[in-house]
DRENKOL-64966 format. One record per residue (C-alpha): x, y, z. Coordinates in steps of 0.25 Angstrom, whole numbers, padded with zeros to 4 digits, always signed. Layout:
! DRENKOL-64966
XYZ ...
***
This chain:
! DRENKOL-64966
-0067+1132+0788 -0076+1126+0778 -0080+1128+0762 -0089+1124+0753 -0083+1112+0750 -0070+1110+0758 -0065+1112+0772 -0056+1121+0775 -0044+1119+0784 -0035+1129+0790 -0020+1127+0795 -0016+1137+0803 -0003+1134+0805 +0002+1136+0791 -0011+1143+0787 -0017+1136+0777 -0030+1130+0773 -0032+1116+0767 -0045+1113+0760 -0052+1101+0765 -0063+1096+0753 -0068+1085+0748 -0055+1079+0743 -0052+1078+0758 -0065+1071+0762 -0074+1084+0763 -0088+1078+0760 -0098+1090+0761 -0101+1099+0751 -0105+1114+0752 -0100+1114+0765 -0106+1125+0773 -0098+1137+0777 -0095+1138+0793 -0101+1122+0794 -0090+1117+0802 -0089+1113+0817 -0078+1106+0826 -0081+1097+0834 -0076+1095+0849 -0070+1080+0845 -0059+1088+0835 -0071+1086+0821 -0074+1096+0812 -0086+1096+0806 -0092+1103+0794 -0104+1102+0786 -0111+1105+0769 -0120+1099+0762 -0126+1085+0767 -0119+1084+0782 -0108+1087+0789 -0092+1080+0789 -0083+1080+0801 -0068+1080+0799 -0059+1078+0811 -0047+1086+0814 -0036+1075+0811 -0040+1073+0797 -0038+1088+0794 -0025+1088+0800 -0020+1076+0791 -0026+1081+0780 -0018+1096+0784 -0004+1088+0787 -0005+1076+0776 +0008+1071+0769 +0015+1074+0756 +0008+1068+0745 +0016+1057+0737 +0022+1060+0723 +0023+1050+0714 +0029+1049+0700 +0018+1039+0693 +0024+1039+0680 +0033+1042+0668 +0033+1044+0653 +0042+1047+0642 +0036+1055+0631 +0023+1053+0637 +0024+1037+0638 +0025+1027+0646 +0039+1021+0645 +0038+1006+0642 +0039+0994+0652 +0051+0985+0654 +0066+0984+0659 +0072+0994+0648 +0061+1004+0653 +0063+1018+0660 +0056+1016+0672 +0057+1002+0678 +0048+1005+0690 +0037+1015+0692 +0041+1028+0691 +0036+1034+0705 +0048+1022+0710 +0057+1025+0699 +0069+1036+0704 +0076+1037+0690 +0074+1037+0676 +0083+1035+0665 +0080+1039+0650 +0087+1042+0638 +0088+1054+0630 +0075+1051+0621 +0067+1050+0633 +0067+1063+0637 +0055+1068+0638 +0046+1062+0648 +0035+1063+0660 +0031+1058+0674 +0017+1057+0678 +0015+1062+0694 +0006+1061+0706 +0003+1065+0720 -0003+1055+0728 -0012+1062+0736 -0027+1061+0733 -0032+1067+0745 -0032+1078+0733 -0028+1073+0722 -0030+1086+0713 -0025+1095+0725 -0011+1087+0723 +0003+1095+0716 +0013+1090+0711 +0027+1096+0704 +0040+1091+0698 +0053+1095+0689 +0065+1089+0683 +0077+1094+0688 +0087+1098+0683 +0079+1101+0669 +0065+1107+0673 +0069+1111+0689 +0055+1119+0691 +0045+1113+0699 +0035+1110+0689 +0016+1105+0690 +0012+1107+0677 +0008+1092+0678 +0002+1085+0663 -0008+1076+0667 +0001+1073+0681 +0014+1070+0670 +0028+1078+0673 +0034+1078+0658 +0047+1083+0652 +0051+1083+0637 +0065+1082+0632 +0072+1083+0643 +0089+1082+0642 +0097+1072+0645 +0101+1071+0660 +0099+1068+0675 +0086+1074+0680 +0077+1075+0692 +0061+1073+0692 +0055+1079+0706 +0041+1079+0709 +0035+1085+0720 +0018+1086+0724 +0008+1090+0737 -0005+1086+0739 -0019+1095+0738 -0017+1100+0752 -0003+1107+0747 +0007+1096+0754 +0020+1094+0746 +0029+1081+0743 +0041+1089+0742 +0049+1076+0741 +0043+1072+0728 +0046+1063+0719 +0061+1062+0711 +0066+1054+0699 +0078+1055+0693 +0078+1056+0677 +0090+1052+0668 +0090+1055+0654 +0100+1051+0648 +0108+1057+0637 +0109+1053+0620 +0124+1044+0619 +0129+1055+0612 +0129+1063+0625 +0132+1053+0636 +0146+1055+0643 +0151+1043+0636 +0149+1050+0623 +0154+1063+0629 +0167+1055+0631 +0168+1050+0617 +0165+1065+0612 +0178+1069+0621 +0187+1057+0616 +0182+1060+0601 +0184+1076+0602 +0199+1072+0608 +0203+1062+0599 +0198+1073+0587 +0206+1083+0596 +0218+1074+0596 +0217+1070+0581 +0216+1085+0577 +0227+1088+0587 +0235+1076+0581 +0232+1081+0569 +0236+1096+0571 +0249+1091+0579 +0254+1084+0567 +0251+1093+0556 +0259+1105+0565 +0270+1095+0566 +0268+1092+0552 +0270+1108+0549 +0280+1109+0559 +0288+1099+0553 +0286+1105+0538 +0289+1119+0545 +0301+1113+0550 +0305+1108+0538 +0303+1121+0530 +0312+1128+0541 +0323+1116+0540 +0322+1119+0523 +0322+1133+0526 +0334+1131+0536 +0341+1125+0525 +0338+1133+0514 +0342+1145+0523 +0356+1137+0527 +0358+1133+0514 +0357+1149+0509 +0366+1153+0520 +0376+1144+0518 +0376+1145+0501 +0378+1161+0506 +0389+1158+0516 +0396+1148+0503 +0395+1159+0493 +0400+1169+0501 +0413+1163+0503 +0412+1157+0488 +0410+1173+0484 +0424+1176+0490 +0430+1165+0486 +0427+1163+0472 +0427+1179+0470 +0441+1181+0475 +0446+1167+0468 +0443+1175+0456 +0450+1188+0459 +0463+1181+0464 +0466+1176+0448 +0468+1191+0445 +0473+1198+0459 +0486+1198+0464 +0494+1190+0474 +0489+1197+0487 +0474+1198+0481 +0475+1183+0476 +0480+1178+0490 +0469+1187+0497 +0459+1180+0489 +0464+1166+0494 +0462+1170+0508 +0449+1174+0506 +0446+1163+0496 +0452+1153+0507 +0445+1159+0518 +0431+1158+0512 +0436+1145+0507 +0438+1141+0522 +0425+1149+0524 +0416+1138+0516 +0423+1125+0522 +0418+1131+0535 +0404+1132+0530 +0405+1116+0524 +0412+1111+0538 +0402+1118+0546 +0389+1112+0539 +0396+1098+0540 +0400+1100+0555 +0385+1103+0557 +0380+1089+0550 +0392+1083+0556 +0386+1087+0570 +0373+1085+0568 +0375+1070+0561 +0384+1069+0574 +0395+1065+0566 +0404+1077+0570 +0416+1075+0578 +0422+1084+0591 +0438+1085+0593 +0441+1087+0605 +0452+1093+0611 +0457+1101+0623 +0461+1114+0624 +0458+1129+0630 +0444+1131+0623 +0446+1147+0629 +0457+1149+0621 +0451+1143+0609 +0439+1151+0608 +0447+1165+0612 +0457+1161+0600 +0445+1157+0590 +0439+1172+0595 +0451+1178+0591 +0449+1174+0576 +0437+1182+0575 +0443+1195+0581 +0445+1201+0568 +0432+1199+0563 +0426+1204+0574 +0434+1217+0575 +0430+1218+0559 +0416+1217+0563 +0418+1228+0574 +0414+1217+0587 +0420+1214+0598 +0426+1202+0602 +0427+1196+0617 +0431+1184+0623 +0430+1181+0638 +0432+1168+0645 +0431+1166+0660 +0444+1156+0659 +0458+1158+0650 +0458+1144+0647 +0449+1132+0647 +0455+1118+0643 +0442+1109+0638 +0442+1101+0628 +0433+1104+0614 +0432+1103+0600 +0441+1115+0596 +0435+1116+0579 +0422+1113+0584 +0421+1126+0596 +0427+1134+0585 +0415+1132+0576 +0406+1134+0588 +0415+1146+0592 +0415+1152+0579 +0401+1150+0574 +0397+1159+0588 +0407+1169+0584 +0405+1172+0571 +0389+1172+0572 +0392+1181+0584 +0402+1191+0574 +0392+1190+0562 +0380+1195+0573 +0387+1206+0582 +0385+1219+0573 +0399+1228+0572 +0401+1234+0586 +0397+1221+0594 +0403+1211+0602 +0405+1199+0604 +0410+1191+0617 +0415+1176+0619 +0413+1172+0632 +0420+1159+0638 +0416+1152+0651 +0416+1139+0657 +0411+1132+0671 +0415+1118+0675 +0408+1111+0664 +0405+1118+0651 +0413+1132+0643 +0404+1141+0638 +0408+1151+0626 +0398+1160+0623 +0398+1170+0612 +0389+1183+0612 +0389+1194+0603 +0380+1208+0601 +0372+1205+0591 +0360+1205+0587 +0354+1193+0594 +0346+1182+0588 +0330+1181+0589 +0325+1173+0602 +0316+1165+0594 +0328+1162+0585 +0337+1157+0597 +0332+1142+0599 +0337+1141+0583 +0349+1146+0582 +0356+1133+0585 +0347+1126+0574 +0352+1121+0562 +0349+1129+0550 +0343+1139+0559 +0345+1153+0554 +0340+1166+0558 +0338+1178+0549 +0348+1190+0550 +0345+1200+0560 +0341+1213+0555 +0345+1228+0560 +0333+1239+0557 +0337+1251+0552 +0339+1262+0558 +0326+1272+0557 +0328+1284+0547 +0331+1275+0536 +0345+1275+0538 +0352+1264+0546 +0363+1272+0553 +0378+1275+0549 +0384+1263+0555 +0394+1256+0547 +0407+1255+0540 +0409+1271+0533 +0421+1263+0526 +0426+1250+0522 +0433+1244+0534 +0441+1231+0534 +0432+1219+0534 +0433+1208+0543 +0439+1196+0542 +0430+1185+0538 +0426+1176+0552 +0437+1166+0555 +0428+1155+0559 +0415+1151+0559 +0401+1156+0550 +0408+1168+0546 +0398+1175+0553 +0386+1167+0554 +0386+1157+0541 +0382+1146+0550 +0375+1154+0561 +0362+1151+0565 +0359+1167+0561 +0361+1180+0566 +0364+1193+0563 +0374+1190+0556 +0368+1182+0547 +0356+1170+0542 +0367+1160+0545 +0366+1145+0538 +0361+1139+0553 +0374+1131+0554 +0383+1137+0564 +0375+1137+0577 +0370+1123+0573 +0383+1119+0571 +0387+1127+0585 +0376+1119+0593 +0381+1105+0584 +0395+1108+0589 +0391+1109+0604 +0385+1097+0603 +0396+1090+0599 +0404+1096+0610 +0395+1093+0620 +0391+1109+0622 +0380+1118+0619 +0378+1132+0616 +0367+1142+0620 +0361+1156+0614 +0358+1170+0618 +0353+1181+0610 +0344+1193+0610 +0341+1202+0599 +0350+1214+0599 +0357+1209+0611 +0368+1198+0606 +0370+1183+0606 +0375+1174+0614 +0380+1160+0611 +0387+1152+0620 +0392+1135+0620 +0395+1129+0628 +0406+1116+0628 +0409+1105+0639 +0421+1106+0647 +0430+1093+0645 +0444+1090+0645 +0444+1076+0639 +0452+1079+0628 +0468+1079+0625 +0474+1091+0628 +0481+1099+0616 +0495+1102+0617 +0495+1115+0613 +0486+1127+0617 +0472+1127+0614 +0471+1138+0602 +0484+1132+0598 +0481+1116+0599 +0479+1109+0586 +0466+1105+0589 +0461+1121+0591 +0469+1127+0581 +0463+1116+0570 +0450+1123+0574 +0456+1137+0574 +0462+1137+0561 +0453+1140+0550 +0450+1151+0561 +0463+1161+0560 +0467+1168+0571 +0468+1185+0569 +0482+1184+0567 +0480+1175+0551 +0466+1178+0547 +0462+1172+0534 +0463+1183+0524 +0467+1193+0533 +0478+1198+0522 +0465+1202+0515 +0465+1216+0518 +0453+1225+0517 +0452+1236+0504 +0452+1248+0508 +0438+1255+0509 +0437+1263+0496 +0442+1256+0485 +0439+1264+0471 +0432+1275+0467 +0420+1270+0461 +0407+1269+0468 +0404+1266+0483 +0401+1251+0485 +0395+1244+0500 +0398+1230+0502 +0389+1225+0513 +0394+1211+0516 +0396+1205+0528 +0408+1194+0524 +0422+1202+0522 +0427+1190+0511 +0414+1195+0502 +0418+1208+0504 +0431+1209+0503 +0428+1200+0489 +0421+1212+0486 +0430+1221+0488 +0439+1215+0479 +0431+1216+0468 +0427+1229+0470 +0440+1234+0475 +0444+1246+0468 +0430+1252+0462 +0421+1255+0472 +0423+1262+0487 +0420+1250+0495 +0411+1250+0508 +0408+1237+0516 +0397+1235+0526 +0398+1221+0536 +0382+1219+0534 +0369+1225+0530 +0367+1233+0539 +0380+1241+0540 +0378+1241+0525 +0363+1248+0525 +0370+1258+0534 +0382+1260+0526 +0375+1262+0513 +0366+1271+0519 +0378+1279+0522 +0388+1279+0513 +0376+1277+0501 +0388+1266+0492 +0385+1265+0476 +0382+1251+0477 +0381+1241+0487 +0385+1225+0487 +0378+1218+0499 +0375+1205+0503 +0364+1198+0509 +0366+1190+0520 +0371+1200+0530 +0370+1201+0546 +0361+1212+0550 +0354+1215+0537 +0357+1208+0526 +0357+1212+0511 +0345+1211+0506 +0339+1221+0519 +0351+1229+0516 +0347+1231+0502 +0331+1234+0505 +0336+1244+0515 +0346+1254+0506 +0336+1252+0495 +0323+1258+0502 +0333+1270+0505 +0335+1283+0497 +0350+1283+0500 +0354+1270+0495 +0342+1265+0488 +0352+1269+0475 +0362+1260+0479 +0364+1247+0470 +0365+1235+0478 +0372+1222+0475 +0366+1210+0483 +0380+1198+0486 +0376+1188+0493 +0375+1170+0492 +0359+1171+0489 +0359+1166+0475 +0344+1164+0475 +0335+1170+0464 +0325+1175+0476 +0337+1181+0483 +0340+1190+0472 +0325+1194+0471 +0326+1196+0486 +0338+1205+0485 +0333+1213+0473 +0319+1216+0480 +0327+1221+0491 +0334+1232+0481 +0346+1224+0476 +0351+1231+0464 +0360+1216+0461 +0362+1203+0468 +0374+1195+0466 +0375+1181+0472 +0388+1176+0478 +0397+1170+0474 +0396+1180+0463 +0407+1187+0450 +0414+1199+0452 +0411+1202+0439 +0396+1200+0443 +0397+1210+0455 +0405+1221+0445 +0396+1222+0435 +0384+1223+0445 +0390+1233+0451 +0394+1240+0439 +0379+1240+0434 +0373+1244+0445 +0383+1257+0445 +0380+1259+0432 +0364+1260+0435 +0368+1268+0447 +0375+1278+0436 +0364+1277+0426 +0355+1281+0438 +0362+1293+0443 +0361+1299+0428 +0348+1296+0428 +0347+1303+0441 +0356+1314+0437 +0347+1322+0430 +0342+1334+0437 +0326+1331+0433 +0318+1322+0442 +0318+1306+0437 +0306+1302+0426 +0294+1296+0434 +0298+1282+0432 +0312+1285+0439 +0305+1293+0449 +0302+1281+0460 +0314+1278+0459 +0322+1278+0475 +0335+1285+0468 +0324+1296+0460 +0316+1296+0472 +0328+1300+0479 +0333+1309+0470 +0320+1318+0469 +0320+1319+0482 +0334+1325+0482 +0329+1335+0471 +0318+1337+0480 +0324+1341+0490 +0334+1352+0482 +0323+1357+0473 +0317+1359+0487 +0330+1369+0492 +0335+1373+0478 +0332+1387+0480 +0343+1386+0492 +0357+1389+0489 +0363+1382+0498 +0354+1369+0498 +0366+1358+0495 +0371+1345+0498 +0369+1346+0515 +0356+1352+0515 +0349+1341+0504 +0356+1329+0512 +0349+1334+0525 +0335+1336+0517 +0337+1323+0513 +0339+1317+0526 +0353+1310+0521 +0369+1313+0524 +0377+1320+0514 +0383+1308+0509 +0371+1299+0508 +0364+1309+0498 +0377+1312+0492 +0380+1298+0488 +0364+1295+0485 +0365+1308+0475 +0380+1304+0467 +0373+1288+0467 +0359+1293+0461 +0365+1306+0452 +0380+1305+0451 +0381+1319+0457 +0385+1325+0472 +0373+1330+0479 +0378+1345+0476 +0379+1341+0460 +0364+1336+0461 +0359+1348+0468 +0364+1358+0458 +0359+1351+0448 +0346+1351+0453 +0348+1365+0454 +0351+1367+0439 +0338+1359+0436 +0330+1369+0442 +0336+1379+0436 +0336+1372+0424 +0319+1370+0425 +0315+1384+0430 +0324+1389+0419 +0315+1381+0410 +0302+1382+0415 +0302+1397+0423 +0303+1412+0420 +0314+1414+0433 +0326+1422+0432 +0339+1416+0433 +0341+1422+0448 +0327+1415+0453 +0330+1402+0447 +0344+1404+0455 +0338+1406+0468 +0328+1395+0466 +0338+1387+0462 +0346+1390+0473 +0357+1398+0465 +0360+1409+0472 +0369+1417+0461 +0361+1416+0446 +0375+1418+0441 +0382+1406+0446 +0367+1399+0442 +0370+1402+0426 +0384+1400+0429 +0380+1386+0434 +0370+1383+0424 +0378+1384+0413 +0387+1376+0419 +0380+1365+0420 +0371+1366+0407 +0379+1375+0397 +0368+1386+0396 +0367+1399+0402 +0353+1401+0410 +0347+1409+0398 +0349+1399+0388 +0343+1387+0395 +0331+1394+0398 +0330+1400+0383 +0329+1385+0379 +0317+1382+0386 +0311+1398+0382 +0314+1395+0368 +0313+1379+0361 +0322+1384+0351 +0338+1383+0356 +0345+1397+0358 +0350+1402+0346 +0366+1405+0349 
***
């Protein structure tokens, strides 16, 4: 079909129509509308203005098919310019030959000029292009045929170009070039790498740094547990030194005025404790000895089963005086081996008397000896009360001590009636050993100086043993070493437990049968009739010292530690207390906090004894209530006059107390007033009942009939019937004074049934008849007559 100016060819097999003008060699103008023929020979002709043009059929059909055109990149600028010529230049060949192109990161913005080459049409041609992967659409927005991009990233990227020609046939291959920009040094991967290595070197100064100031504190921590180690030991074992010095030097004194027997009783005891210290002094050099390794084993052979069930034997006593029990088992009568016979008597008797001084009265304690082809195991458990599992890995260290283990009260303020009611017989001292924990590694039974266990472990050593630890807190513990079986040694000619070499070890250790001081017989539980005094103190030689001095002028009490004593003096309610501090269970000082924060015994003056001379001791102990606190070794004539002054405060306050009005406001915060209005309280609250006496006002109080009865003589000097009668009279007394009653209403409010036996009462107690009494306070001026 024709135009005006173009020819209009038609493809039926895709439907589409091509334009066929002058830029495809159309020379007419105007040309007419229906002026077209085809001729028999394939022509087609068609005419306008100035003639007629024939096209053959061919030639449309080449024109209709034709080929892709070519795209071609012509050239490429950077920041709108041509880069310069040479051999340092970017593009070393033309750019449409060019496959890659390398640039730094300034020359990042940049352009390529494009072209089609087909100019059959050169206006009908269409070209596109993108950057992949920074601009991925397919972009024609062509300036002045140039493809430009501005500030593009470092990286790898892809420049496509794609075009068709005016008659709509596309080049779908394109053209591609391969852009690299690279990036600044500061971000190639080499400086990446030195980035890394920098950053781990920091990392490893800093963690260099960190590691040697923790080791640095760990060491100065170290140091400061090792001082406080020391300091500990060295005030544990200044504690167990005074002791003994108390007793010896205390009873040295009494024996140039007793008699024979007492004289000779005191050199028991002075030579025991004496014996007592030298064990202290050989310990401490057996433990350097060891650790210097200059410290020798004498080996001997002999029945090591024996040995051990006759060294258990020497502590029968004690334990029985301690209320435990005692067991040996061994799965062989005898075992001959050979061992260091002084040495496994230190081991032996260091688990013992730990496991004594731990296991609270009513325990037990079993020995247990067994052996296979190699090694004899003696172990040593106890029902105690267990060492903490974070404490376990130390107890074998040097110095190491752990703080005693304390029992909670029971609820309801009080803590039970357990304990001695009377003074029993005291248990010999320990025959061997710590006496009871002076160079344990701690327990129940004590702070310990951190010897004994070390020590233990040490002397294994030496014997080529070991020894191993089980405990669990309110369960027990269980220790048990281990020695070779060898029998390398000369064999004794005697029996074991009899053989010089065992009984040398044995003999500062007596057997039952000739304890040392055992003529030093017990006083009998009350001894006087002065006021009720509590000893708590767990070594027997202190107390029997004691007892000595105060033989004779007080009914003497005696509790094994702080614990029995809290529950003793809770109820028996003594006149005084002497305590020590370092006690198993609870010691002194919590002893002290406790019966002071309560009304039954916060009266009480109490005497602190004990081997801690320091000035921020005694402000401890004093804080806690201490009424006195006396450092071991201390005067007998120092302990009697604190005694007598604080009895004589305590009977200044009961006449101050004794007075039937209420304490002046300044006396009122007192614990003994407060206790004391609270008494008067509770009558004033029942004195109109008769029969209100000494059983019903114990249980309003919540306390025995004994406790109130020994609170009220200690506070008043009067029984608990004599304190309410007269708060009974001072009621009568007041609404005499201050009320119009009759006599019979102020009986029976008063809780005096009869009126007669009231002014038969009254002027017994105040030498005036009712009438007159009252007169006095109707008329200022005295009766006359």
């Amino acid at each position: 079909m024709t135009a005006k100016n173009a020819l209009i060819v038609f493809d039926p097999e895709n439907g589409t129509f091509f334009p066929f003008t002058k830029a495809h060699g159309v020379e007419l103008e105007n040309i007419g509308y229906g002026a077209l023929f085809c001729s028999s020979g394939g022509e087609i002709f068609f005419g306008g203005e100035g003639g007629f043009q024939a096209v053959s059929q061919p030639m449309l059909a080449q024109l209709l098919v034709g080929k892709a055109p070519r795209i071609i990149i012509t050239g490429f600028k950077l920041r709108n310019e041509v880069p310069g010529a040479g051999k340092n230049t970017i593009l070393n060949q033309s750019p449409w030959v060019a496959r890659e192109i390398r640039l730094n990161h300034r020359q990042n913005s940049f352009s390529f000029s494009l072209a089609c080459l087909d100019f059959r049409n050169p206006d009908g041609n269409y070209l596109e292009y993108q950057l992949q992967p920074y601009d991925p659409t397919w972009r024609n927005d062509l300036l002045n045929g140039d493809a430009s991009y501005v500030n593009v990233p470092p990286g790898q990227y892809s420049f496509y170009v794609r075009g068709a020609d005016s008659f709509g046939v596309w080049n779908t291959g394109g053209v591609r070039i391969h852009i690299i920009i690279l990036p600044p040094w500061w971000q190639r991967w080499w400086a990446y790498a030195l980035y890394g290595l920098l950053l781990s070197a920091a990392f490893y100064t800093l963690y260099r740094y960190q590691l040697s100031r923790r080791l640095q504190l760990a060491e100065a921590s170290r140091l400061r547990d090792l001082d406080a180690f020391k300091t500990r030991f060295y005030t544990n074992i200044t504690h167990e030194f005074r002791t003994p010095l108390t007793v010896i030097l205390g009873l040295a004194g009494q024996a140039l005025d007793n008699s024979r027997r007492k004289r000779e009783e005191a050199v028991h005891l002075i030579r025991r404790n004496g014996q007592h210290l030298l064990r202290l002094v050989n310990q401490m050099l057996d433990l350097s000895k060891a650790e210097s390794g200059t410290l020798k084993a004498r080996i001997v052979q002999g029945d090591i089963v024996r040995f051990l069930k006759y060294s258990l034997e020497s502590y029968h006593s004690w334990a029985e005086g301690r209320q435990i029990e005692l067991h040996f088992s061994s799965e062989a009568e005898s075992l001959a081996m050979d061992f260091d016979p002084e040495k496994v008597q230190d081991i032996f008797a260091n688990l013992l008397s730990n496991a004594l001084k731990a296991t609270p009265a009513g325990g037990r304690i079993t020995v247990r000896v067994a052996a296979d082809d190699q090694f004899l195991s003696c172990a040593v458990e106890d029902t105690g009360h267990g060492i903490e599992e974070e404490q376990l890995p130390y107890v074998f260290d040097r110095f190491f001590s752990r703080l005693p283990a304390r029992s909670s009260p029971p609820e309801g303020g009080g803590l039970g009636i357990g304990g001695r009611s009377e003074v029993q017989p005291e248990p010999s001292y320990p025959p061997r050993g710590d006496g009871g924990g002076l160079f344990s590694s701690g327990g129940p039974g004590g702070a310990g100086t951190g010897i004994g266990l070390a020590l233990t472990k040490e002397l294994l050593h030496l014997l080529g043993g070991r020894i191993e630890v089980w405990s669990a807190p309110g369960q027990g513990s269980r220790f048990t070493f281990y020695l070779p079986i060898r029998r390398e040694a000369d064999s004794p000619s005697r029996s074991p437990a009899d053989s010089s070499g065992l009984a040398a070890a044995a003999e500062p250790f007596p057997s039952p049968s000739g304890r040392a001081g055992e003529g030093l017989t017990s006083p009998p539980p009350l001894e006087g009739l002065g006021g009720r005094l509590l000893i708590i103190e767990d070594n027997p030689d202190v107390v029997y010292y004691l007892r000595s001095c105060l033989r004779g002028r007080y009914h003497i009490q005696v509790a094994a530690d702080g614990q029995e004593g809290v529950e003793m003096a809770l109820r028996e309610v003594p006149d005084i207390i002497i305590s020590d501090v370092m006690m198993p269970r609870r010691d002194g000082l919590e002893a002290c906090r406790i019966l002071k924060a309560d009304e039954r015994t916060s009266h009480i003056p109490i005497i602190l004894l004990t081997a801690r001379a320091a000035i921020e001791d005694k402000i401890q102990g004093i804080r806690r209530g201490a009424d006195a606190y006396l450092s071991k070794p201390f005067h007998r004539e120092e302990l009697d006059a604190q005694l007598e002054q604080l009895l004589l405060q305590r009977r200044r306050l009961q006449e101050h107390f004794s007075r039937p009005d209420a304490p002046p406001p300044g006396e009122a915060e007192r614990p003994e007033a407060a206790f004391l209005q609270k008494v008067r309280a509770c009558i004033l609250e029942y004195l109109e009942e008769e029969n209100f006496g000494v059983e019903e006002l114990a249980d309003a109080l919540f306390l025995s009939r004994t406790q109130l009865f020994r609170k009220v003589k200690a506070l008043t000097g009067r029984n608990v019937a004599a304190f309410i009668h007269q708060v009974r009279i001072g009621q009568v007394k007041q609404l005499l004074a201050t009320s119009d009653l009759t006599v019979s209403e102020i009986a029976f409010r008063t809780g005096f049934s009869d009126p007669s036996y009231l002014r038969k009462v009254f002027l017994k107690e105040t030498g005036e008849t009712l009438a007159v009494f009252r007169s006095r306070f109707r008329d200022p001026s005295p009766p006359a007559g």
